[in-house]
PyMOL commands that place a pseudoatom at each C-alpha (Angstrom):
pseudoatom trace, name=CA, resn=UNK, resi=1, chain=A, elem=C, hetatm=0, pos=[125.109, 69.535, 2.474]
pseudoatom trace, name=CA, resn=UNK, resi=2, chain=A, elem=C, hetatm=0, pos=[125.501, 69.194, -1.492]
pseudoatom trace, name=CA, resn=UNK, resi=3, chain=A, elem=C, hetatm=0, pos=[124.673, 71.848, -3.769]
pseudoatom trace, name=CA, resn=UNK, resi=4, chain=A, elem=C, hetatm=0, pos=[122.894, 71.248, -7.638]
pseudoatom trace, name=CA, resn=UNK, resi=5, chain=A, elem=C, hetatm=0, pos=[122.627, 73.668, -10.679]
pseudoatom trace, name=CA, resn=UNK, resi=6, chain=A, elem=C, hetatm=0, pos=[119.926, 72.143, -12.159]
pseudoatom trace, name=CA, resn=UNK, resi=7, chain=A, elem=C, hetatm=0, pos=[116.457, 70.568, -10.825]
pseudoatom trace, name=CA, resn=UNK, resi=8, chain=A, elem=C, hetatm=0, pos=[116.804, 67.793, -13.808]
pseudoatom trace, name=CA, resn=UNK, resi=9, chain=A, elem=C, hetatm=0, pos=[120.019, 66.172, -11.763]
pseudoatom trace, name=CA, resn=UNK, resi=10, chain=A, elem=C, hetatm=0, pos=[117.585, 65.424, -8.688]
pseudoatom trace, name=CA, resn=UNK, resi=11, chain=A, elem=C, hetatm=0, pos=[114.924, 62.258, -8.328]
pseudoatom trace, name=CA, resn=UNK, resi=12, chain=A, elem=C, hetatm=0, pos=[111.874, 62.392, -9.190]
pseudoatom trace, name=CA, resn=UNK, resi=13, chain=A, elem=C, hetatm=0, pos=[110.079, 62.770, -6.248]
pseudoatom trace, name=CA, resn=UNK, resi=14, chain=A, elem=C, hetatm=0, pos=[111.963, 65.580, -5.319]
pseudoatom trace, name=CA, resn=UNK, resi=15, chain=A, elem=C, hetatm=0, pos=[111.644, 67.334, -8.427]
pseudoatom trace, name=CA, resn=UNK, resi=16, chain=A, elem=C, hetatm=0, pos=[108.092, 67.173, -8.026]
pseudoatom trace, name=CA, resn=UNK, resi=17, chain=A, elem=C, hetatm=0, pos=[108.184, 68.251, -4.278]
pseudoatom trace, name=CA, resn=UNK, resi=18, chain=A, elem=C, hetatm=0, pos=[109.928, 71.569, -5.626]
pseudoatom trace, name=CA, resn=UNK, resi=19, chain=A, elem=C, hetatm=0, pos=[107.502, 71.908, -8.312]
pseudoatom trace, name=CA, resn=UNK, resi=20, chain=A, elem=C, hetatm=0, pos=[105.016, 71.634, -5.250]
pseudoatom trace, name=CA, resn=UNK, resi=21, chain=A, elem=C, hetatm=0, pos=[106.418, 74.342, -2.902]
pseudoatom trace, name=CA, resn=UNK, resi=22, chain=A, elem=C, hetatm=0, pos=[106.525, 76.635, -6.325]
pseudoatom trace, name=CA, resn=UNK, resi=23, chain=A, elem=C, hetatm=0, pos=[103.341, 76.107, -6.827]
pseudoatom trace, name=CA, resn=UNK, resi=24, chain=A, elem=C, hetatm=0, pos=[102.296, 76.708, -2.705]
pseudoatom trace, name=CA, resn=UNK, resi=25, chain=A, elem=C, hetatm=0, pos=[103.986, 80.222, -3.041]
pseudoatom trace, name=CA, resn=UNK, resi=26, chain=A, elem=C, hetatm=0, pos=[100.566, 81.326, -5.364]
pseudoatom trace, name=CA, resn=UNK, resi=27, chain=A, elem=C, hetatm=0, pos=[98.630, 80.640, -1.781]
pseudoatom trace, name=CA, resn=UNK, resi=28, chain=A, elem=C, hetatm=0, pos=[101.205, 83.242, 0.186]
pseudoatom trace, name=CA, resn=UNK, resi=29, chain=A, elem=C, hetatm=0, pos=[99.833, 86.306, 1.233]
pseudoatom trace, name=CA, resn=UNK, resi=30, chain=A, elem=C, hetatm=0, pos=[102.633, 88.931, 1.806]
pseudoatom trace, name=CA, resn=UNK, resi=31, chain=A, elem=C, hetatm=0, pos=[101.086, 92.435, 1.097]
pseudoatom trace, name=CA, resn=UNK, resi=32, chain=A, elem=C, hetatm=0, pos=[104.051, 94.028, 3.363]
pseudoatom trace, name=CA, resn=UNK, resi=33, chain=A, elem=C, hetatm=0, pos=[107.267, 92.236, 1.763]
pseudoatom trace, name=CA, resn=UNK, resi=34, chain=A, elem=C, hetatm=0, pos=[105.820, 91.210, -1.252]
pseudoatom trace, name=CA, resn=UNK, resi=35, chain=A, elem=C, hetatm=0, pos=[107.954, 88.120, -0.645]
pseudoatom trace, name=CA, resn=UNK, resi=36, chain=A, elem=C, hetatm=0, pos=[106.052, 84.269, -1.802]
pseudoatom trace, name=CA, resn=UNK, resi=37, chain=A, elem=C, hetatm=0, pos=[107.258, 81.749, 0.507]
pseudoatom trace, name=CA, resn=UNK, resi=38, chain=A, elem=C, hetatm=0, pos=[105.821, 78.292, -0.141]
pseudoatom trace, name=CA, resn=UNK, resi=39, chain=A, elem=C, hetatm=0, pos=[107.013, 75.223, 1.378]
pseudoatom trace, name=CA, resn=UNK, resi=40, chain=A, elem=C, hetatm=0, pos=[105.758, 71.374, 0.487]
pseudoatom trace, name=CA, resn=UNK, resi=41, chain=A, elem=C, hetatm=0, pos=[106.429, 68.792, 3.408]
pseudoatom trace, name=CA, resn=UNK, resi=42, chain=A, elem=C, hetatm=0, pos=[106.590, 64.932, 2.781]
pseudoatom trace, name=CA, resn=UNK, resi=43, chain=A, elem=C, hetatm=0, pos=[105.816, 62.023, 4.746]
pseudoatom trace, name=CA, resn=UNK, resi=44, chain=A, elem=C, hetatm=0, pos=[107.609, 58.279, 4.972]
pseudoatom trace, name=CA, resn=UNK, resi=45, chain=A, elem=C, hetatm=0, pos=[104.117, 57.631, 3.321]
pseudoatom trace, name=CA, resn=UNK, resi=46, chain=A, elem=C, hetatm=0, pos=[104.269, 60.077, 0.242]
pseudoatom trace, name=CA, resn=UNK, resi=47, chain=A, elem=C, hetatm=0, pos=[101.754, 61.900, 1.528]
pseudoatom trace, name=CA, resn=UNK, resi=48, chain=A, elem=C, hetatm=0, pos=[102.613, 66.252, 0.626]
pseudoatom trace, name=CA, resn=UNK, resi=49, chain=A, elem=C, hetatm=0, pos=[101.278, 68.984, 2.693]
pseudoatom trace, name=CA, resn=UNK, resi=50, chain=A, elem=C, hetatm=0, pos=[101.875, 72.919, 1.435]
pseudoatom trace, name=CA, resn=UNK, resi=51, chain=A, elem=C, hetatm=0, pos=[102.335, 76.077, 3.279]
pseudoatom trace, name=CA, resn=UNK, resi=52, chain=A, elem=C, hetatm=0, pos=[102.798, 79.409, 2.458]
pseudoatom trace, name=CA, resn=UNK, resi=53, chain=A, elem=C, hetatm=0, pos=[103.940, 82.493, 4.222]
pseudoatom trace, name=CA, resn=UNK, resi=54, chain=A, elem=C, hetatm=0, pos=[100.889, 84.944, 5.773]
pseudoatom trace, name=CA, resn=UNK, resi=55, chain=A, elem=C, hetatm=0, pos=[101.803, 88.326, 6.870]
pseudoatom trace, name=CA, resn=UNK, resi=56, chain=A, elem=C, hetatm=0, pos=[100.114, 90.292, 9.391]
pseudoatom trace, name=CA, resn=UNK, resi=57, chain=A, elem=C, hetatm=0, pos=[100.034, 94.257, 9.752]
pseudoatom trace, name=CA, resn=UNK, resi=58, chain=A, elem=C, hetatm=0, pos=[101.764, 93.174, 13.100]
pseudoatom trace, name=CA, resn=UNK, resi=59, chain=A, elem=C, hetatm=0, pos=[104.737, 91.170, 11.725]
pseudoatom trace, name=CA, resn=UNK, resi=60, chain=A, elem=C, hetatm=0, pos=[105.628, 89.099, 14.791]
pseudoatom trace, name=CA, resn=UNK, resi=61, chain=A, elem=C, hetatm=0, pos=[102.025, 87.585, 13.893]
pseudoatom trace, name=CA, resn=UNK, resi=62, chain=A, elem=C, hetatm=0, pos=[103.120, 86.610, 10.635]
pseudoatom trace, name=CA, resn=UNK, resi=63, chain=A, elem=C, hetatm=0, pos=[103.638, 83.126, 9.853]
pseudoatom trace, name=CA, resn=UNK, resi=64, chain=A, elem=C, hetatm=0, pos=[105.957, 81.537, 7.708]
pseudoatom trace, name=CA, resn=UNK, resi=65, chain=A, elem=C, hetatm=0, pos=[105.616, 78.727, 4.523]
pseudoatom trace, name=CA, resn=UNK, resi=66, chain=A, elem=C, hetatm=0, pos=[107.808, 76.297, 6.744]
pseudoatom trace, name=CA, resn=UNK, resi=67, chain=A, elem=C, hetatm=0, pos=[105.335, 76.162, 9.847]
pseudoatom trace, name=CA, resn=UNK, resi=68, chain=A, elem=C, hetatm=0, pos=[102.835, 76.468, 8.083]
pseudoatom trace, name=CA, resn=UNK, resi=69, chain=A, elem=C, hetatm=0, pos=[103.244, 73.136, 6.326]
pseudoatom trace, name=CA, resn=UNK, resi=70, chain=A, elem=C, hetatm=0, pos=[104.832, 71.439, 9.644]
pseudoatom trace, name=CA, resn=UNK, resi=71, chain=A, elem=C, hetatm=0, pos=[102.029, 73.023, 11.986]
pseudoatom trace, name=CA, resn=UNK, resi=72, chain=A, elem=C, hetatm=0, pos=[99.060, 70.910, 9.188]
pseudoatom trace, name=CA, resn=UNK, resi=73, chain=A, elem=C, hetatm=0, pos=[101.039, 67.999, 9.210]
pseudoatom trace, name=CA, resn=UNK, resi=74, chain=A, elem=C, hetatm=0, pos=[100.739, 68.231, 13.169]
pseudoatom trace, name=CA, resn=UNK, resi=75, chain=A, elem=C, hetatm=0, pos=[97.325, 68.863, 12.606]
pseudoatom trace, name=CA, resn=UNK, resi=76, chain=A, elem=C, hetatm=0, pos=[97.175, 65.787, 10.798]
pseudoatom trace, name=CA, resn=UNK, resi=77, chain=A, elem=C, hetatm=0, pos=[98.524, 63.626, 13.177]
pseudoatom trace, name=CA, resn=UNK, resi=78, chain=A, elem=C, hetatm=0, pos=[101.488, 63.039, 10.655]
pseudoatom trace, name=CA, resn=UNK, resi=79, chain=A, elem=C, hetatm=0, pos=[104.620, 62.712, 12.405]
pseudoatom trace, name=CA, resn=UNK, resi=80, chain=A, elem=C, hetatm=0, pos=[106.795, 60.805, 10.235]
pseudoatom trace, name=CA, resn=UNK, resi=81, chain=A, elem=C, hetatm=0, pos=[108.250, 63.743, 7.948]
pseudoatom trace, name=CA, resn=UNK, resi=82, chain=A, elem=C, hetatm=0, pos=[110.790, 62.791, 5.072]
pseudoatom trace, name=CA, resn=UNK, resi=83, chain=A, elem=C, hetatm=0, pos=[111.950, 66.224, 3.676]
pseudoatom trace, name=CA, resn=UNK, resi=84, chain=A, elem=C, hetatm=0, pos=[110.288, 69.452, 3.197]
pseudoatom trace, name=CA, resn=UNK, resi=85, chain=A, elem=C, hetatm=0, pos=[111.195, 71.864, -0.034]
pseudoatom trace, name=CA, resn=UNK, resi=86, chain=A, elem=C, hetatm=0, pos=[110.913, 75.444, 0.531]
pseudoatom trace, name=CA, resn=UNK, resi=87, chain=A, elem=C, hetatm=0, pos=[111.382, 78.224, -2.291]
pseudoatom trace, name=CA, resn=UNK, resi=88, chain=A, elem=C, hetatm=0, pos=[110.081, 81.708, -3.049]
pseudoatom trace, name=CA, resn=UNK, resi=89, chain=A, elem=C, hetatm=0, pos=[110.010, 84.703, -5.550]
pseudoatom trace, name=CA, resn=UNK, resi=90, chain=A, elem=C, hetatm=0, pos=[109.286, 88.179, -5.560]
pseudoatom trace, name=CA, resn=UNK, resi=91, chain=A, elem=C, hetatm=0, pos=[105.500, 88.769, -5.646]
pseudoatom trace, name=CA, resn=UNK, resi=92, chain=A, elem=C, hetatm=0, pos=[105.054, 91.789, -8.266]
pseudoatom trace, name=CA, resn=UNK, resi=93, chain=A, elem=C, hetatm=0, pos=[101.716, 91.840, -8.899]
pseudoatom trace, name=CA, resn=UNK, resi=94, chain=A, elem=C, hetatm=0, pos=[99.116, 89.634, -9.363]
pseudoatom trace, name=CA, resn=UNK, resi=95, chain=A, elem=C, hetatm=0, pos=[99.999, 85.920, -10.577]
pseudoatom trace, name=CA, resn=UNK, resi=96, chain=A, elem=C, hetatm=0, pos=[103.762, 88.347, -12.082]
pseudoatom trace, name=CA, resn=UNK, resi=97, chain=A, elem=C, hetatm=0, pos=[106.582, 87.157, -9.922]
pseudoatom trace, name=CA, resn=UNK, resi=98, chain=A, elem=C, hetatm=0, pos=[110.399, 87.666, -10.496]
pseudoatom trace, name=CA, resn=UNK, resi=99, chain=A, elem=C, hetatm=0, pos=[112.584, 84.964, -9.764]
pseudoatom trace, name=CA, resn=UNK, resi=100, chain=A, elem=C, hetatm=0, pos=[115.496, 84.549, -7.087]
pseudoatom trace, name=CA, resn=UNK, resi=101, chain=A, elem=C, hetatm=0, pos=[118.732, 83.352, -8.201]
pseudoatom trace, name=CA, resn=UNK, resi=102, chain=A, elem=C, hetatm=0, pos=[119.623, 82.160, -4.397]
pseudoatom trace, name=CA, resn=UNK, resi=103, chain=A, elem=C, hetatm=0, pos=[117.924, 79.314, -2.604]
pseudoatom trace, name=CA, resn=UNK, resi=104, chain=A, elem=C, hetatm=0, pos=[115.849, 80.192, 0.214]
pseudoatom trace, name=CA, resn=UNK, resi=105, chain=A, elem=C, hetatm=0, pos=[116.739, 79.393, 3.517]
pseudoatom trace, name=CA, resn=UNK, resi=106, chain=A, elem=C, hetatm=0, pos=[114.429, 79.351, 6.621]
pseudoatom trace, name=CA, resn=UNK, resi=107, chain=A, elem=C, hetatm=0, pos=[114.452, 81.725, 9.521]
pseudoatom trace, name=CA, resn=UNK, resi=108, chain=A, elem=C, hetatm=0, pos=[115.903, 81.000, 12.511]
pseudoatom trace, name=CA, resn=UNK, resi=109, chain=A, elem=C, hetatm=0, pos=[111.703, 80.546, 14.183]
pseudoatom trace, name=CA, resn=UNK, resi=110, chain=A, elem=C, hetatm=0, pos=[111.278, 77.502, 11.790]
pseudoatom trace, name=CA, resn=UNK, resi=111, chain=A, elem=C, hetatm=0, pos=[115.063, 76.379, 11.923]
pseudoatom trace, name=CA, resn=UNK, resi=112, chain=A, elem=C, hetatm=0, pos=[113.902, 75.487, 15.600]
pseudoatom trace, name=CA, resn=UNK, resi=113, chain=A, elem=C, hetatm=0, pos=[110.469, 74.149, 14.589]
pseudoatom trace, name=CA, resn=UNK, resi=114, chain=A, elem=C, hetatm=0, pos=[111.926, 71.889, 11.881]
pseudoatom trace, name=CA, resn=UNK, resi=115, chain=A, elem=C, hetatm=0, pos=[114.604, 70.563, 14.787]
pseudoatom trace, name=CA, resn=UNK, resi=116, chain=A, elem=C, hetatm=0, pos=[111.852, 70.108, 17.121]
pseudoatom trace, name=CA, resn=UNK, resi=117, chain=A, elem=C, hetatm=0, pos=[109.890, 68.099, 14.079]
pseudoatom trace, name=CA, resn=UNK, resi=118, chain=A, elem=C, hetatm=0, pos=[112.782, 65.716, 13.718]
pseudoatom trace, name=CA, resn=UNK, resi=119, chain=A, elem=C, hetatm=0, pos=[112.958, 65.084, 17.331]
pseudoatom trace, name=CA, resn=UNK, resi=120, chain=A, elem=C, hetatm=0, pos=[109.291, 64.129, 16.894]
pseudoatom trace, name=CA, resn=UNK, resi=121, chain=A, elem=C, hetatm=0, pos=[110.382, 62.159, 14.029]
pseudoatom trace, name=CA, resn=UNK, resi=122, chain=A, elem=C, hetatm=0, pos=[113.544, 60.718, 15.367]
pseudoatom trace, name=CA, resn=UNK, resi=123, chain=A, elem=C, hetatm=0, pos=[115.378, 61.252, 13.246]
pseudoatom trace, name=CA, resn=UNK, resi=124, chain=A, elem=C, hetatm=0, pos=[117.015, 64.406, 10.572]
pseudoatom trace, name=CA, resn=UNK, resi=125, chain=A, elem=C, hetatm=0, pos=[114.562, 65.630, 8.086]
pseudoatom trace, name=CA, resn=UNK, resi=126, chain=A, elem=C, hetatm=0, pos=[116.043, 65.992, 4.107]
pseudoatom trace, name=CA, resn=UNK, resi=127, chain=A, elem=C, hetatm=0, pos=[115.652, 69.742, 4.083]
pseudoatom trace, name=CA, resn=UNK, resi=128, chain=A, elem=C, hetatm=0, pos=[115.795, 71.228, 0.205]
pseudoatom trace, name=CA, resn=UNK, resi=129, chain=A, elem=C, hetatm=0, pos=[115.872, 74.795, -0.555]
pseudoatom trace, name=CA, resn=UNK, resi=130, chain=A, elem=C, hetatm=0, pos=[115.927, 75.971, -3.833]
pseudoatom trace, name=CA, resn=UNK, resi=131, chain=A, elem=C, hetatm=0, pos=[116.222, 79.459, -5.968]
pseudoatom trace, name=CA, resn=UNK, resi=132, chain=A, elem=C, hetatm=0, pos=[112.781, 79.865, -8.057]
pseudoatom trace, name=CA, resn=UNK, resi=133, chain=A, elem=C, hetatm=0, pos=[114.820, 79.872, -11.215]
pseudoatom trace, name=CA, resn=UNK, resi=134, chain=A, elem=C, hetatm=0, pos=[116.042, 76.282, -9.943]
pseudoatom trace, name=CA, resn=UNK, resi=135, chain=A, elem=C, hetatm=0, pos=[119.489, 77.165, -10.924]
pseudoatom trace, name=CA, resn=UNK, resi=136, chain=A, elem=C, hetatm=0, pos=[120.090, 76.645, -6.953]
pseudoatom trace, name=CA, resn=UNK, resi=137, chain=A, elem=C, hetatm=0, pos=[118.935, 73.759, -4.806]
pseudoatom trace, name=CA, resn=UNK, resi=138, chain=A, elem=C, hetatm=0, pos=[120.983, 73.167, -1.605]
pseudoatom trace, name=CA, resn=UNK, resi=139, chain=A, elem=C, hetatm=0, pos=[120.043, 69.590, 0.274]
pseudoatom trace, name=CA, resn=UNK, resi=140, chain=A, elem=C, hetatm=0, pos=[120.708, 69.172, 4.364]
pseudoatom trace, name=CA, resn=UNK, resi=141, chain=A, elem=C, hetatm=0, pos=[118.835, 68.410, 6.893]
pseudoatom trace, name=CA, resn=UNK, resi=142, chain=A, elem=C, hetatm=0, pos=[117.509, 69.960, 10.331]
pseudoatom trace, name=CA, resn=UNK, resi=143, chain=A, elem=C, hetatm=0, pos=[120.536, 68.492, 11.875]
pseudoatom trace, name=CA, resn=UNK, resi=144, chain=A, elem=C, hetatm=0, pos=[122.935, 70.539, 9.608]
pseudoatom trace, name=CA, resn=UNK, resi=145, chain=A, elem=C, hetatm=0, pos=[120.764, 73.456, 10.088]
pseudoatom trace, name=CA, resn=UNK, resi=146, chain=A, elem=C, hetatm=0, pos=[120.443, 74.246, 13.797]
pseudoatom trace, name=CA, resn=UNK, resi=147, chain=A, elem=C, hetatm=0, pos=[123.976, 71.805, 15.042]
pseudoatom trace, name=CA, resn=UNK, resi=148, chain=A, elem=C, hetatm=0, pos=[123.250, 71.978, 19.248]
pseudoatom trace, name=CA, resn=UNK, resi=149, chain=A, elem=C, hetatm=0, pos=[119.794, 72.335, 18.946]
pseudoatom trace, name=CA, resn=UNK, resi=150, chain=A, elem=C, hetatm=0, pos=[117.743, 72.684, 22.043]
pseudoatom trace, name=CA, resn=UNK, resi=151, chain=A, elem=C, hetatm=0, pos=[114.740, 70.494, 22.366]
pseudoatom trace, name=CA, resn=UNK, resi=152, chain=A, elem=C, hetatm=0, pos=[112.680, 68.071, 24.246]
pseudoatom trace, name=CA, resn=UNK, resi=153, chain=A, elem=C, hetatm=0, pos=[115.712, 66.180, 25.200]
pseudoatom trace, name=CA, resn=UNK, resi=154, chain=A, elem=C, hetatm=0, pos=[117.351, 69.539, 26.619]
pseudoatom trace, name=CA, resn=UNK, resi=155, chain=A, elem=C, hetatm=0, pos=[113.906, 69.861, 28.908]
pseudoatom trace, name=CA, resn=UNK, resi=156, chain=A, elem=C, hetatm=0, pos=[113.763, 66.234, 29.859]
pseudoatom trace, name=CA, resn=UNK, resi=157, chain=A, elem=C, hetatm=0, pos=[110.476, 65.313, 28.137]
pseudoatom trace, name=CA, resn=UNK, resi=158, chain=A, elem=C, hetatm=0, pos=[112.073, 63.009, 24.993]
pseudoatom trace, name=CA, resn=UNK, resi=159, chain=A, elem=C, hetatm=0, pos=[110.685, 59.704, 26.578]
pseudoatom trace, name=CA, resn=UNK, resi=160, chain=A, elem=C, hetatm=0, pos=[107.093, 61.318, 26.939]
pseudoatom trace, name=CA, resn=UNK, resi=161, chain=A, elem=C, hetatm=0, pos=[107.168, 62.784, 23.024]
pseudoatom trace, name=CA, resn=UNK, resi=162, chain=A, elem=C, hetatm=0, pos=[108.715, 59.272, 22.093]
pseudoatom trace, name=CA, resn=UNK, resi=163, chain=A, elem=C, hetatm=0, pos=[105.468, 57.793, 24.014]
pseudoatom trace, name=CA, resn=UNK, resi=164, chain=A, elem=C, hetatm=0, pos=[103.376, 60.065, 22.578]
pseudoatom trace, name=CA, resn=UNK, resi=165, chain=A, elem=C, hetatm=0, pos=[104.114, 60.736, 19.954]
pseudoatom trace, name=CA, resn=UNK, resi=166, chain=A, elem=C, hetatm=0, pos=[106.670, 58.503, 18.055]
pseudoatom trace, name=CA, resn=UNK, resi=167, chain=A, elem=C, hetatm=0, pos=[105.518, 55.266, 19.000]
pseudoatom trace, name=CA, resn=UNK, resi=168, chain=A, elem=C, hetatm=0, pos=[102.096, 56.162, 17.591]
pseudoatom trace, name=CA, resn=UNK, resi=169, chain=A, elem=C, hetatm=0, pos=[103.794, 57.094, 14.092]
pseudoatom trace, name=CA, resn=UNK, resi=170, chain=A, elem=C, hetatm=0, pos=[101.948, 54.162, 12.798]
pseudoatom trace, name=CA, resn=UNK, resi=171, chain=A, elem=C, hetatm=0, pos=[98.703, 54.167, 14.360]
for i in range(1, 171): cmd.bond("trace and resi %d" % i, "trace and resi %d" % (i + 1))
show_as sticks, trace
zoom trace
């Protein structure tokens, strides 16, 4: 895990895969926390898929930036994820946000999709999460967040997701 004070120090493509999941937070809908998530996934292939948080009335029913992204990607039939970026600010009003000082971490629910992602993947996905004022950018991976993870491999179904799934990556 290795912590940065300023976007400018990171690659490129990163930067612009922050600048992505900024920009996904304008598609969040959170009426009840008034809290933009957005999230921007990439592939071995460069490809970048957004999500944002969507609340529900209901909040078990609410769905957050991380899944969101992972769950089109899914969708998609792309399997072979690289990182994801996820950041958010406070929603004040419309297209007025204030900033957060602290990177954004993911919930425990998408801590456990992202793990069961990478076991798609085979391997850790780079996870980034960064304040909005970019004055805070952590990078790990799923591996780092959820150690003893259970998965496929804990139900015995690995070799039919690696059959499946991972050996059509490329398909």
């Amino acid at each position: 895990m290795e912590t940065y004070h300023s976007i400018v120090t990171l690659e490129s493509s990163v930067q612009n895969l922050i600048h992505q999941a900024m920009n996904a937070t304008k598609g969040s809908y959170c009426p009840y926390s008034h809290f933009s998530v957005g999230a921007a996934l990439m592939t071995e292939t460069g490809l970048i898929i957004l999500g944002a948080n969507v609340e529900n009335a209901s909040y078990g029913l609410t769905i957050c930036a991380e899944r969101s992204a992972l769950f089109q990607a899914f969708n998609r039939r792309e399997y072979d994820l690289k990182r994801i970026a996820i950041t958010a600010r406070k929603w004040l009003a419309q297209d007025a946000y204030e900033e957060t000082t602290k990177a954004t971490a993911p919930c425990g629910a998408c801590r456990q999709v992202l793990h069961e992602a990478a076991s798609v993947n085979g391997k850790p996905i780079e996870v980034i999460l960064t304040s909005s004022d970019f004055q805070e950018i952590i990078v790990t991976n799923t591996a780092e967040l959820l150690p003893s993870g259970f998965g496929s491999e804990d139900l015995g179904v690995q070799d039919y997701i690696d059959s499946m799934y991972r050996n059509s990556l490329h398909v």
